[in-house]
C-alpha positions as CSV (number, residue, x, y, z in Angstrom):
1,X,-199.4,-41.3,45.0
2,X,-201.8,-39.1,47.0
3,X,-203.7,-40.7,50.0
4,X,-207.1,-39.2,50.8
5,X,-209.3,-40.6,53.9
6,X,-212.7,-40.4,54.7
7,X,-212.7,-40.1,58.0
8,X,-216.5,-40.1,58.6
9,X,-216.2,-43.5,56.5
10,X,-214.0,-45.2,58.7
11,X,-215.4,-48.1,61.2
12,X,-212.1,-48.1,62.9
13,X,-210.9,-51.5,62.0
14,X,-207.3,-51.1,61.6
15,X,-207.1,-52.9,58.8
16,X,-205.1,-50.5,57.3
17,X,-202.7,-50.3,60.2
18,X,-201.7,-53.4,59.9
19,X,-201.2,-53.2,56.3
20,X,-198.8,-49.7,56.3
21,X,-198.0,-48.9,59.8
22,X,-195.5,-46.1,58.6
23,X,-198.7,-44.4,56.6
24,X,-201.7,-45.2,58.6
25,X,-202.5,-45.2,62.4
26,X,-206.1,-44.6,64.9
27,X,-206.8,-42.8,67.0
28,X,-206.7,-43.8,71.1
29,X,-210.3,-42.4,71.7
30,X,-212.1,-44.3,68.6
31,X,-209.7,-46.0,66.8
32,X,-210.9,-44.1,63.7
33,X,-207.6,-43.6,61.2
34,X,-204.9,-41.2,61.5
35,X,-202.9,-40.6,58.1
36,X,-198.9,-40.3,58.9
37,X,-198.0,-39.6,55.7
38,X,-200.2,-38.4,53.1
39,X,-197.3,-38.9,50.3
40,X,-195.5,-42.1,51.3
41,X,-191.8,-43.0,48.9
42,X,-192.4,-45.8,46.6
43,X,-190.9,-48.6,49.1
44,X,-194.3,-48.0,50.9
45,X,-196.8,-47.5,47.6
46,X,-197.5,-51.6,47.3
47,X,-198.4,-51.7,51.3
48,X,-200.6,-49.0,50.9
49,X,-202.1,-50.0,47.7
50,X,-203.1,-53.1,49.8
51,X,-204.5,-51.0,52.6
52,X,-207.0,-49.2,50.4
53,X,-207.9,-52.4,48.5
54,X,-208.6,-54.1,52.1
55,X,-210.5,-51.4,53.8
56,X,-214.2,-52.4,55.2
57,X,-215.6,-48.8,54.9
58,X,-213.4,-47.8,51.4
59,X,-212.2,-44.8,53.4
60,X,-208.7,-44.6,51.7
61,X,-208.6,-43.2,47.8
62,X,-205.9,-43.3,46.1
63,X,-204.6,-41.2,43.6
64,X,-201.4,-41.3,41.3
65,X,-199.2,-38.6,41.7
């Protein structure tokens, strides 16, 4: 899987952060999201999956590898 954000999308919410901690983080000045890993390993895929399907602003796209 291939993560994409839309970083103009994001509301800063951290919603996704929550979800995959290892994958996603914000930024200190706006909390806007920070992607750690834009290729996560397959243990992380179902966390991430979540964190796209939960995201206020749909700033996450996934896309299979």
């Amino acid at each position: 899987m291939k993560i994409t954000i839309d970083q103009h999308a994001c509301i800063g919410s951290g919603q996704c952060v929550l979800a995959s901690p290892e994958v996603f983080d914000q930024r200190d000045a706006d909390g806007i999201v920070v992607l750690l890993q834009d290729s996560p390993e397959p243990g992380l895929q179902e966390d991430v999956w979540e964190a796209s399907r939960i995201c206020p602003a749909l700033a996450i796209t996934l896309t299979p590898s």
